[in-house]
FIKOLZA-1660 file (N, C-alpha, C; in steps of 0.1 Angstrom, whole numbers, plus 5000, padded with zeros to 4 digits):
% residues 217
   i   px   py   pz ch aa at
   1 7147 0296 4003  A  X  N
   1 7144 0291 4016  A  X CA
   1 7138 0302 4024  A  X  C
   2 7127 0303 4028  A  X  N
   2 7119 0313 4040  A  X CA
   2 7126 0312 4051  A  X  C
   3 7131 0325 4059  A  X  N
   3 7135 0327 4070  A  X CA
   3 7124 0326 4077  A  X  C
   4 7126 0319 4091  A  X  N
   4 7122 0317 4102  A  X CA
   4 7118 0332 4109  A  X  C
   5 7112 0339 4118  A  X  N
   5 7113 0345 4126  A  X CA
   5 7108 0342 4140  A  X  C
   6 7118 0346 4148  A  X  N
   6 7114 0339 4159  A  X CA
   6 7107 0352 4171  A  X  C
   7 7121 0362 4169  A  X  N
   7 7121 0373 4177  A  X CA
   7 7116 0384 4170  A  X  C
   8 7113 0385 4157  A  X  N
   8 7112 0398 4151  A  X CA
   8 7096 0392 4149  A  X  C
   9 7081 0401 4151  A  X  N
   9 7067 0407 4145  A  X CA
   9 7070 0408 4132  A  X  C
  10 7072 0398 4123  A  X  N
  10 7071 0404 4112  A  X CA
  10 7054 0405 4107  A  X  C
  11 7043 0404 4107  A  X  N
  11 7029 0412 4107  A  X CA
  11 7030 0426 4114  A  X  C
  12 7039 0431 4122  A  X  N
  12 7038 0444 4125  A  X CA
  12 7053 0455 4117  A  X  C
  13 7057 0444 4115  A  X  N
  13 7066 0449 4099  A  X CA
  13 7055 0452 4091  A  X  C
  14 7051 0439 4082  A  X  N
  14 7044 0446 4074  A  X CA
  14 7036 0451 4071  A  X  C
  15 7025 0452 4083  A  X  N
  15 7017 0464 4085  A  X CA
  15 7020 0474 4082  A  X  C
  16 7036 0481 4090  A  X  N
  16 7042 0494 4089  A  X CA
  16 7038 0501 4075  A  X  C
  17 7038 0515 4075  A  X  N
  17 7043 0520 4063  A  X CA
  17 7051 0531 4061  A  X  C
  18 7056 0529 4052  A  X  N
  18 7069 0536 4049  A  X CA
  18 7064 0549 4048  A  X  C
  19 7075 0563 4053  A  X  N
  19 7075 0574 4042  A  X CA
  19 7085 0579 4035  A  X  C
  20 7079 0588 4026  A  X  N
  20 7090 0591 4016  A  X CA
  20 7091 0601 4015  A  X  C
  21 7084 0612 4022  A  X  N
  21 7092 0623 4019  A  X CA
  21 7093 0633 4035  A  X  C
  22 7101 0638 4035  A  X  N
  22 7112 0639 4026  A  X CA
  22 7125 0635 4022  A  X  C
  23 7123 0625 4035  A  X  N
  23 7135 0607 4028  A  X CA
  23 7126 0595 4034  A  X  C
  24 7134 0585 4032  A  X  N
  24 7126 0570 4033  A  X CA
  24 7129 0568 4043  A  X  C
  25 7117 0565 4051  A  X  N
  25 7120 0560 4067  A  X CA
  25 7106 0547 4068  A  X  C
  26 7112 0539 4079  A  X  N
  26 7102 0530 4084  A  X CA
  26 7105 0530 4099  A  X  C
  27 7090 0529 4103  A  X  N
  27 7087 0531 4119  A  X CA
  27 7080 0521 4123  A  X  C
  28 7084 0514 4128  A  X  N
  28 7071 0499 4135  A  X CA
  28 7075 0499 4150  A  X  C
  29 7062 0501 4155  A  X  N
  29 7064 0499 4166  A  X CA
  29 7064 0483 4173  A  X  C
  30 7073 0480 4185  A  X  N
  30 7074 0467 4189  A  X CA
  30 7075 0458 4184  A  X  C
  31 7087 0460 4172  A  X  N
  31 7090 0450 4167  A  X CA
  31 7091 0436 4170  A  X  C
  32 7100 0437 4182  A  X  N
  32 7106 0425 4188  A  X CA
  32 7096 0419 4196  A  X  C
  33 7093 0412 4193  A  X  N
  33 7076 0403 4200  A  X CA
  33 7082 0402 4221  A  X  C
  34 7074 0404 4224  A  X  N
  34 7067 0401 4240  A  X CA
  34 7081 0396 4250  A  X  C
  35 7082 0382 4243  A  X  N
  35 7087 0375 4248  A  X CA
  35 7102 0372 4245  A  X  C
  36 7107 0375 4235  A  X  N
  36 7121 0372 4230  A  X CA
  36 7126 0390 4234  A  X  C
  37 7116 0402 4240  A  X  N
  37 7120 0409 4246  A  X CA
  37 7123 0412 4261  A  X  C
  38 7118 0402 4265  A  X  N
  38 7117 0397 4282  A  X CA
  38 7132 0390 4284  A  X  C
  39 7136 0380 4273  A  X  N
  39 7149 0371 4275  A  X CA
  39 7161 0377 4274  A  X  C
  40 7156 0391 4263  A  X  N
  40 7171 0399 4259  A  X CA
  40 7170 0406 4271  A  X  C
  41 7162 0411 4276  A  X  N
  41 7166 0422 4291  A  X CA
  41 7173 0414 4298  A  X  C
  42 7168 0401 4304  A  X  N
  42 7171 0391 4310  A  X CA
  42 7183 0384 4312  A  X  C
  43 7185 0381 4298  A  X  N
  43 7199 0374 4299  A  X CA
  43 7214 0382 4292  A  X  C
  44 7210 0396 4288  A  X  N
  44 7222 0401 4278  A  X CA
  44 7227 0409 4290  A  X  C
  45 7243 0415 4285  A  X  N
  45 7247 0422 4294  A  X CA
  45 7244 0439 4290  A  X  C
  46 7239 0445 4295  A  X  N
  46 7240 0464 4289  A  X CA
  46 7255 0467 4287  A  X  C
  47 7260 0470 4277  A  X  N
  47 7271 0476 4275  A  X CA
  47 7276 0487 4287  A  X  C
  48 7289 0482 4298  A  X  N
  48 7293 0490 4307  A  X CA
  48 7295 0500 4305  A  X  C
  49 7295 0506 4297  A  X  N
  49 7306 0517 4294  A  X CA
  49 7295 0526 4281  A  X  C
  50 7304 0539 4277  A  X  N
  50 7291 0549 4264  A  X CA
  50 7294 0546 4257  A  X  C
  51 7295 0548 4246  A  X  N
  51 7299 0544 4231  A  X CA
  51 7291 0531 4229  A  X  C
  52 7293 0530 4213  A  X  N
  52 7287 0520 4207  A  X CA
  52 7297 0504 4211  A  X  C
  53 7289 0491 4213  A  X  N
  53 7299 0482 4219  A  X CA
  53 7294 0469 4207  A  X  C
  54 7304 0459 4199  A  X  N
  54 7306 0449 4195  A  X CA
  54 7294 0437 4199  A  X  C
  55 7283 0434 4197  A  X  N
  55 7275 0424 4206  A  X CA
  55 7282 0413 4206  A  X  C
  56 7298 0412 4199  A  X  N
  56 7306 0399 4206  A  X CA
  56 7315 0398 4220  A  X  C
  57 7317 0416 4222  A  X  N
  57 7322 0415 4234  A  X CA
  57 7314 0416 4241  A  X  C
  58 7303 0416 4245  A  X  N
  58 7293 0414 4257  A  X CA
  58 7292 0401 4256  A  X  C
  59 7279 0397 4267  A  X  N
  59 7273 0389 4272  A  X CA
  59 7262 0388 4272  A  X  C
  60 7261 0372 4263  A  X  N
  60 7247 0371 4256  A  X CA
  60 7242 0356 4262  A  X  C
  61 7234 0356 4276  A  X  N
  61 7243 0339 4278  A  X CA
  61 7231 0333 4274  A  X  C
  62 7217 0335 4262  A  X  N
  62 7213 0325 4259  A  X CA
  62 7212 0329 4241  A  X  C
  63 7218 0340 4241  A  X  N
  63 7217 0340 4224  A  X CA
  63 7203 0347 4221  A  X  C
  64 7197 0350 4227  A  X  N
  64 7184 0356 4225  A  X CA
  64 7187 0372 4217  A  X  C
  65 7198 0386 4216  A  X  N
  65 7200 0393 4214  A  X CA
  65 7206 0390 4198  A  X  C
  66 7214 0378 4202  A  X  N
  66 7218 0373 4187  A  X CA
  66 7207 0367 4178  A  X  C
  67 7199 0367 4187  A  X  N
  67 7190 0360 4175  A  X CA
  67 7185 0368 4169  A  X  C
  68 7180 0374 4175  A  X  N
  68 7171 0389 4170  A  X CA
  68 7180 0399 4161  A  X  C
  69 7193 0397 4161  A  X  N
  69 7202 0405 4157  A  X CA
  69 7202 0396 4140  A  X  C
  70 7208 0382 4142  A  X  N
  70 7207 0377 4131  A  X CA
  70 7194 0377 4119  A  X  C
  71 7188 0375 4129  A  X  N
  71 7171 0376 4119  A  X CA
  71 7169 0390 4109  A  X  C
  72 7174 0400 4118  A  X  N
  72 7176 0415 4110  A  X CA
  72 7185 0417 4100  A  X  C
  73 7194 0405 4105  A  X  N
  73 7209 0408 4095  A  X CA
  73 7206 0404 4082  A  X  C
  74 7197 0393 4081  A  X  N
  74 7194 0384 4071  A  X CA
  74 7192 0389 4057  A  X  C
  75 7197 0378 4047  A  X  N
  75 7187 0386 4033  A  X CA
  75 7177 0392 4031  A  X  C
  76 7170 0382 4039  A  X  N
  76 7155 0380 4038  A  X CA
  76 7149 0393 4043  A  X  C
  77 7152 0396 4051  A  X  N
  77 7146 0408 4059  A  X CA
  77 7155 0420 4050  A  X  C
  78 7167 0420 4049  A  X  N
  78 7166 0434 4041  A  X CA
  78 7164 0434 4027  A  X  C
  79 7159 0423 4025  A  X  N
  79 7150 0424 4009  A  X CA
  79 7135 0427 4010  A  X  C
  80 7131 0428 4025  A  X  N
  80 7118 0433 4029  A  X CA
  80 7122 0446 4035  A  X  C
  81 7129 0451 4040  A  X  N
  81 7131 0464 4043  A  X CA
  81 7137 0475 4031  A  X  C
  82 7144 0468 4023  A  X  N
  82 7149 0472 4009  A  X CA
  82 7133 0480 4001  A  X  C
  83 7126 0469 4004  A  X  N
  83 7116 0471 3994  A  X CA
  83 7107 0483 4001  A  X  C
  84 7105 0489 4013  A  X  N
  84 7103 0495 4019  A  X CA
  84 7106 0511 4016  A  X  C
  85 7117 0511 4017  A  X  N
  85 7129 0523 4015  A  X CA
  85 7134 0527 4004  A  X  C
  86 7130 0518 3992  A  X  N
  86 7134 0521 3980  A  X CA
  86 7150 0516 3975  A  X  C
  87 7156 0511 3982  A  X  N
  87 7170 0505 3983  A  X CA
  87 7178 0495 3984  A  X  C
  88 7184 0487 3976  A  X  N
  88 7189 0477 3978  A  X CA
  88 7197 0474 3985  A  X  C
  89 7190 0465 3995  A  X  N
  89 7203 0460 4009  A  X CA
  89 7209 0448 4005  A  X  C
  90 7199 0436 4007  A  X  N
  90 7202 0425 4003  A  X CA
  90 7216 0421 3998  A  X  C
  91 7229 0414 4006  A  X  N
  91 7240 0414 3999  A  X CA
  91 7250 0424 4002  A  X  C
  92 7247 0433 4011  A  X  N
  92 7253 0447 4015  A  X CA
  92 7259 0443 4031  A  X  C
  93 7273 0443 4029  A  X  N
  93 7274 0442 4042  A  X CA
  93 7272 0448 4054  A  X  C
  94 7271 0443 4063  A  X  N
  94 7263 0449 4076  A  X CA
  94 7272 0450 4085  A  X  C
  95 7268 0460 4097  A  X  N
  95 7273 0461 4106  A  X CA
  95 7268 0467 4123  A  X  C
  96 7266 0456 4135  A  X  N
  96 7255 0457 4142  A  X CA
  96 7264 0462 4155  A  X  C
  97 7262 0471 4160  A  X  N
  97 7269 0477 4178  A  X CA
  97 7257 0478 4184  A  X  C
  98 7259 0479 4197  A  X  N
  98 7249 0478 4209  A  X CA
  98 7252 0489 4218  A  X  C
  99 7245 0498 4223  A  X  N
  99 7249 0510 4234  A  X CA
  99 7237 0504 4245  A  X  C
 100 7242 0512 4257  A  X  N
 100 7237 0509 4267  A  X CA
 100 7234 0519 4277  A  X  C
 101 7238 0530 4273  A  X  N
 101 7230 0544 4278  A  X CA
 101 7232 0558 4267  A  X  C
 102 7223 0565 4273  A  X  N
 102 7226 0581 4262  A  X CA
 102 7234 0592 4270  A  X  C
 103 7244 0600 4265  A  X  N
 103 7249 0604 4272  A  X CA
 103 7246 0619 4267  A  X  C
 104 7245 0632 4277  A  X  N
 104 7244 0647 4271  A  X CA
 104 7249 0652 4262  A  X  C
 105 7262 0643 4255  A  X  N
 105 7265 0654 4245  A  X CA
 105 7260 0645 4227  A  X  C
 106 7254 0633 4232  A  X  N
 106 7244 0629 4221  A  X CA
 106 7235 0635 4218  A  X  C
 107 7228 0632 4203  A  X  N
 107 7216 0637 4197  A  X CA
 107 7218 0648 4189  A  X  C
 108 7231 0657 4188  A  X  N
 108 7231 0667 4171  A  X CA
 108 7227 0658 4165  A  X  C
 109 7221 0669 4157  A  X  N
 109 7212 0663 4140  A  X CA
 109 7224 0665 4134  A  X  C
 110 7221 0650 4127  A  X  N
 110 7232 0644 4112  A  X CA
 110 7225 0635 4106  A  X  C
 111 7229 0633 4096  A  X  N
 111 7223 0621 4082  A  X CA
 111 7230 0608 4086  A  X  C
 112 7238 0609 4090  A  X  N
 112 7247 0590 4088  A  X CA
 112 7258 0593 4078  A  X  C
 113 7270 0588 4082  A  X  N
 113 7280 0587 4076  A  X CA
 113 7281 0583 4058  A  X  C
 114 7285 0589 4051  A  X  N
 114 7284 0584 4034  A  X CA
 114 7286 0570 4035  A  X  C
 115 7291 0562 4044  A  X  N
 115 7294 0546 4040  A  X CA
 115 7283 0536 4046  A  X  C
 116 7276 0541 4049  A  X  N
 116 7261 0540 4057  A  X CA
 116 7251 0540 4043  A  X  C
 117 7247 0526 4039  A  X  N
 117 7238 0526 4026  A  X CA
 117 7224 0529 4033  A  X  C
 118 7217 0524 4048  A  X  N
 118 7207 0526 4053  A  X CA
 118 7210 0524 4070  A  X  C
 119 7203 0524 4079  A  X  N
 119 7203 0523 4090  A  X CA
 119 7190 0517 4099  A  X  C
 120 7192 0504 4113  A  X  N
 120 7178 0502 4118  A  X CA
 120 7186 0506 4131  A  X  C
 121 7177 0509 4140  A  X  N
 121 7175 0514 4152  A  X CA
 121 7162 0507 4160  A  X  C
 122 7169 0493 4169  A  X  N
 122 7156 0493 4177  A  X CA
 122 7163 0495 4192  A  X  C
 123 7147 0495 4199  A  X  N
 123 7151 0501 4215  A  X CA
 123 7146 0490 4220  A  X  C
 124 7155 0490 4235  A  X  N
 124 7151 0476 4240  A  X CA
 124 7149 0480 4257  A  X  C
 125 7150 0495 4258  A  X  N
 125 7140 0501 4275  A  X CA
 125 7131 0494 4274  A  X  C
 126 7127 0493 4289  A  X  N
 126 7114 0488 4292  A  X CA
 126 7104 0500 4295  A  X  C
 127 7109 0513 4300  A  X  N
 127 7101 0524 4303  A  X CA
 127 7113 0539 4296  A  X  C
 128 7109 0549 4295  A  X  N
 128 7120 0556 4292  A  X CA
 128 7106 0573 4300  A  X  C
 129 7108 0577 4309  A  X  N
 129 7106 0587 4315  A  X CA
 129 7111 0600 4312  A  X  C
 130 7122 0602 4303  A  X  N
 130 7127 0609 4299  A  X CA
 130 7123 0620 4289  A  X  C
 131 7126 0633 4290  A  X  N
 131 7117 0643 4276  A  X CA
 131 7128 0642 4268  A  X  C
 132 7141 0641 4270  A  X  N
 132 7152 0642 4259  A  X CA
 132 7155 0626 4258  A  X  C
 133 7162 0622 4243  A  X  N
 133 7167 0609 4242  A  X CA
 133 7158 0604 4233  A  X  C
 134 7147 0606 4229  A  X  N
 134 7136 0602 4223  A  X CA
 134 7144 0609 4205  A  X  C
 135 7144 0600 4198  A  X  N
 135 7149 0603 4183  A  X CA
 135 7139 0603 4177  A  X  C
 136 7141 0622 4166  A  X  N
 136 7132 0629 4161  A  X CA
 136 7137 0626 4147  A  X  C
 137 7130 0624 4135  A  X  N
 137 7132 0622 4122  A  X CA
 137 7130 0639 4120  A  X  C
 138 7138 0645 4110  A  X  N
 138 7135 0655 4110  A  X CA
 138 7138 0661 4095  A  X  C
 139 7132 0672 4094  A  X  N
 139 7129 0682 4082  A  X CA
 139 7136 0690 4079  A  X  C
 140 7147 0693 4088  A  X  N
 140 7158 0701 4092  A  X CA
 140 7167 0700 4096  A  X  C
 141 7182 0704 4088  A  X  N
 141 7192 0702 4095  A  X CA
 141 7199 0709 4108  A  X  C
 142 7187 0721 4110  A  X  N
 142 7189 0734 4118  A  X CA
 142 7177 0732 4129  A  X  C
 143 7170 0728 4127  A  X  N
 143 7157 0729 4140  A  X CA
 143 7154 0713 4143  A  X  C
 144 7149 0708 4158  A  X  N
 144 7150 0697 4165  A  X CA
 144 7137 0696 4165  A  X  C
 145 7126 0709 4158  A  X  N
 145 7115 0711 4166  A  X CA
 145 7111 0705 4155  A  X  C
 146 7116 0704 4143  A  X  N
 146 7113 0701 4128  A  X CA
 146 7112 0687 4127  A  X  C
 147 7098 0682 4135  A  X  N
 147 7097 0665 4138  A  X CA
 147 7090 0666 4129  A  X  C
 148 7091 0650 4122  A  X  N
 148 7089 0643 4114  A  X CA
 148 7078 0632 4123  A  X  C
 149 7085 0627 4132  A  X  N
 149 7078 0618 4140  A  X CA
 149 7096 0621 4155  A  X  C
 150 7086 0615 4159  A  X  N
 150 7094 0611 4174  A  X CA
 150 7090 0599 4182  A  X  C
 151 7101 0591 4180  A  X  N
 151 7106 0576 4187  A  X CA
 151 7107 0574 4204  A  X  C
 152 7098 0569 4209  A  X  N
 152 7099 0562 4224  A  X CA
 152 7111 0552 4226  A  X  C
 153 7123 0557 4231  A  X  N
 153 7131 0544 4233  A  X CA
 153 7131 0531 4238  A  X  C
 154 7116 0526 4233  A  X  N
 154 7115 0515 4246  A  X CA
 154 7109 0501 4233  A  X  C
 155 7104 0491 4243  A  X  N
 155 7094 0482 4240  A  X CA
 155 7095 0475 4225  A  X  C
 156 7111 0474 4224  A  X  N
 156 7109 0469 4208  A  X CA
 156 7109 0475 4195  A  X  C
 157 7104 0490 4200  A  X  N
 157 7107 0502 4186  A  X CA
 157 7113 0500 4178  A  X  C
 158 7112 0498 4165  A  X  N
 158 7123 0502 4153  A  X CA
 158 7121 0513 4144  A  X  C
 159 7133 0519 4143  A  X  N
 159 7134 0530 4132  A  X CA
 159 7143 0525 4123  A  X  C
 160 7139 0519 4110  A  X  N
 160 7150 0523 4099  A  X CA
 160 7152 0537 4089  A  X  C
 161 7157 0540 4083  A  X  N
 161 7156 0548 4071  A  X CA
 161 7169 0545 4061  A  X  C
 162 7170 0551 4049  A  X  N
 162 7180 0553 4038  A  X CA
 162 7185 0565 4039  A  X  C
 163 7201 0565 4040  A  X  N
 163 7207 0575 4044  A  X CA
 163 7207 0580 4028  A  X  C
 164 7206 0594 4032  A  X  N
 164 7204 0606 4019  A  X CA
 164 7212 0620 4027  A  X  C
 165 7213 0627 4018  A  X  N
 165 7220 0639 4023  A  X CA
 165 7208 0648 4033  A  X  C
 166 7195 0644 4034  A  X  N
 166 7185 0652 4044  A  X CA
 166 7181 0642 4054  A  X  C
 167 7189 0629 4053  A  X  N
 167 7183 0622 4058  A  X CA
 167 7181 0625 4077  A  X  C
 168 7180 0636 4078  A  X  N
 168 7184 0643 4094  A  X CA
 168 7176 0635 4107  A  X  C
 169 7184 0636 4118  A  X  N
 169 7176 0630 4125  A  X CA
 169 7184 0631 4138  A  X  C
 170 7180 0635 4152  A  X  N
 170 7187 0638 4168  A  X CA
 170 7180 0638 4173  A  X  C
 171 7186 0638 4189  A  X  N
 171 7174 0644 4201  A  X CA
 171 7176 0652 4211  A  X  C
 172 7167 0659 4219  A  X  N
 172 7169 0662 4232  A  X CA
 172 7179 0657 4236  A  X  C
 173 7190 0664 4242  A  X  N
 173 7197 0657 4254  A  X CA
 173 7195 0649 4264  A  X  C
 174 7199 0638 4271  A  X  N
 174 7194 0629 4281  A  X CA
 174 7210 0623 4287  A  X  C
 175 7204 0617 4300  A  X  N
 175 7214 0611 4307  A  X CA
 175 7213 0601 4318  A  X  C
 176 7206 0586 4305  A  X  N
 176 7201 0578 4318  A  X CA
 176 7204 0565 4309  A  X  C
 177 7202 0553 4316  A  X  N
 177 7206 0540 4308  A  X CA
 177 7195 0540 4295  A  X  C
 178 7201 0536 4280  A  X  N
 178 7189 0534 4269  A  X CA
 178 7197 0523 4261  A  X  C
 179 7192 0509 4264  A  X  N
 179 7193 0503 4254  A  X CA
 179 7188 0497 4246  A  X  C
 180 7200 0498 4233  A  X  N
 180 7196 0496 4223  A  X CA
 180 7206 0488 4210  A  X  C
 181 7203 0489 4198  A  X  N
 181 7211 0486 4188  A  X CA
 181 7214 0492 4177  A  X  C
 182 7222 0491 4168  A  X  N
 182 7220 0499 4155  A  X CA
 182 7227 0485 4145  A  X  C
 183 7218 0484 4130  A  X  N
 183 7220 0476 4124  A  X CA
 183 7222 0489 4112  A  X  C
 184 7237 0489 4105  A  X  N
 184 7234 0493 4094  A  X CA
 184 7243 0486 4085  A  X  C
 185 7236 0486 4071  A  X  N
 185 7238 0481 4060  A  X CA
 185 7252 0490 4051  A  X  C
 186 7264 0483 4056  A  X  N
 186 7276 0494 4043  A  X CA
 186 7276 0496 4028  A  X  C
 187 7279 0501 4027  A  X  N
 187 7286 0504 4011  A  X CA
 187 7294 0492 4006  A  X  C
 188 7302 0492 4014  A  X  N
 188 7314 0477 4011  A  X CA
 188 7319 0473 4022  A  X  C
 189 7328 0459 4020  A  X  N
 189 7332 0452 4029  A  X CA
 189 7346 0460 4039  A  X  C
 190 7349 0470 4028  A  X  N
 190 7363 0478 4037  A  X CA
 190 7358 0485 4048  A  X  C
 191 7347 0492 4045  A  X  N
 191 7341 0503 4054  A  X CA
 191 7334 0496 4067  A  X  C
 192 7327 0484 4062  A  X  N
 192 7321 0476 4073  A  X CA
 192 7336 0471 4080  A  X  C
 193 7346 0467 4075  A  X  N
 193 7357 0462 4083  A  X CA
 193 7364 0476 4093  A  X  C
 194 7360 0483 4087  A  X  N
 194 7370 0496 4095  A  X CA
 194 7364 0500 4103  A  X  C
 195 7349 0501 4104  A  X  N
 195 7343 0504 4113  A  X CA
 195 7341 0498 4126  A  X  C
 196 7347 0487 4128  A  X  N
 196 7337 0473 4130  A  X CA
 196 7356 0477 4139  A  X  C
 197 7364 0474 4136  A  X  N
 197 7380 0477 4138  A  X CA
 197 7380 0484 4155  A  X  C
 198 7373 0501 4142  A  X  N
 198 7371 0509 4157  A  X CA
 198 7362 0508 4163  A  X  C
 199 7353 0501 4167  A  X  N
 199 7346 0501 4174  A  X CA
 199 7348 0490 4187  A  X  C
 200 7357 0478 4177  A  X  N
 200 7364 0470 4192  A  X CA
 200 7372 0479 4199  A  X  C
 201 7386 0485 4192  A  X  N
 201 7391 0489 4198  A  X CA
 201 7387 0502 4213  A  X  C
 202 7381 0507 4209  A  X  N
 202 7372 0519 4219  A  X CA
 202 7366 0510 4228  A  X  C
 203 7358 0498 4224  A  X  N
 203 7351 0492 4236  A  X CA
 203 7363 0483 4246  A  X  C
 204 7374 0476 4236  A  X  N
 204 7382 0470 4251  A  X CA
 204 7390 0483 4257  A  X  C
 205 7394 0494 4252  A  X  N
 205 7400 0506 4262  A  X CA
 205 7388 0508 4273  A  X  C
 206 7377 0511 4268  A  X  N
 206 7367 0514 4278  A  X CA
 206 7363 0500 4288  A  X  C
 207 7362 0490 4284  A  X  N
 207 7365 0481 4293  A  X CA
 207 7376 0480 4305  A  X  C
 208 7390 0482 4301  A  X  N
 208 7401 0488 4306  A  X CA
 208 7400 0495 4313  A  X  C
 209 7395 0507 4310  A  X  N
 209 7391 0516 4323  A  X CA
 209 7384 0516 4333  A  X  C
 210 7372 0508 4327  A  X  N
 210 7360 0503 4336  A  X CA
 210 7371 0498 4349  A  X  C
 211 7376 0488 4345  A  X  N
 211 7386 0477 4360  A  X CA
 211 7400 0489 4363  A  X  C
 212 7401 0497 4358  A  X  N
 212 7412 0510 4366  A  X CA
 212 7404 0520 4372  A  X  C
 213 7398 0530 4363  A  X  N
 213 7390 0538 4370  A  X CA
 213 7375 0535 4367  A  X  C
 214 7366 0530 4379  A  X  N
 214 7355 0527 4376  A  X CA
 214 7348 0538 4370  A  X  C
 215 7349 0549 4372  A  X  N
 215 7343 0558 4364  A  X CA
 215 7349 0567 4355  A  X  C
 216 7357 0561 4348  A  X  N
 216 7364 0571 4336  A  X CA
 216 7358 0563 4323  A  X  C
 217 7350 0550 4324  A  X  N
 217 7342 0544 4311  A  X CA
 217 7331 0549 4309  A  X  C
% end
């Protein structure tokens, strides 16, 4: 059965092209078409608080963020991103959080956790003014300057790649609202479950705090 896409360019998917060295990444810009990116600004809530947040504890009041979320999640699409990256997703459980701003002590260069089979990254700013916050693919686990490419947090952007032991990648420091998402594909269903665990738990404390101390979230 052909997946539908409603929110996702897929002609500017597969236009994209991949590279491979010195690990597998894919870069498309503006993924998320025009208009199903006008309705996520519109009708989703930005995660209050830093850290990564559950897109079921926010507020999605027309499903537009979920749609776009589902359409990525799909077989279909990571048997086209699979094919991309050199890796099989397809059948790999997933696991999708939402952030809502960058905070200064973001952006050290790291590869992604070993339970991390691959990772997508899109951005869903409408402008991003900022010199730091912009995510650098890199060549280096020791230099920032060691760009590969460098990512605009805005307008639909996606970055995926396959996590590998060089798979390096940070930014500049910044400290201003950036939202966005991360879709990655686990290892197994434990790892997707445990992660998925902590990451409620952190978002309803920080909610918690939000309504005690408005500014300790």
């Amino acid at each position: 059965m052909t997946m539908t896409y409603r929110a996702v360019d897929l002609d500017a998917f597969d236009r994209a092209q991949p590279v491979h060295d010195p690990f597998d990444f894919l870069y498309v810009p503006q993924l998320v078409r025009a208009g199903a990116l006008a309705t996520i600004r519109a009708t989703s809530e930005v995660p209050p608080g830093r850290g990564s947040w559950p897109l079921d504890l926010l507020d999605d009041r027309k499903g537009a963020l979920k749609q776009l979320v589902d359409e990525l999640a799909s077989d279909d699409f990571a048997r086209r991103l699979g094919a991309k990256l050199n890796v099989e997703l397809a059948g790999k459980p997933t696991l999708t959080t939402i952030r809502g701003r960058a905070e200064a002590k973001d952006g050290s260069i790291h590869t992604d956790s070993l339970n991390k089979v691959a990772t997508l990254l899109v951005y869903l700013n409408e402008d991003w003014p900022h010199a730091g916050g912009r995510l650098r693919m890199l060549r280096s686990k020791d230099d920032l300057e060691s760009t590969l490419l460098e990512i605009a947090p805005v307008a639909g952007n996606m970055i995926a790649f396959r996590r590998t032991d060089n798979s390096w990648h940070g930014h500049h420091p910044a400290e201003a609202p950036r939202f966005s998402f991360q879709l990655n594909w686990m290892t197994d269903m434990a790892s997707r479950d445990h992660e998925m665990k902590r990451h409620r738990r952190s978002a309803r404390l920080k909610r918690l705090l939000a309504r005690v101390l408005p500014h300790a979230a």
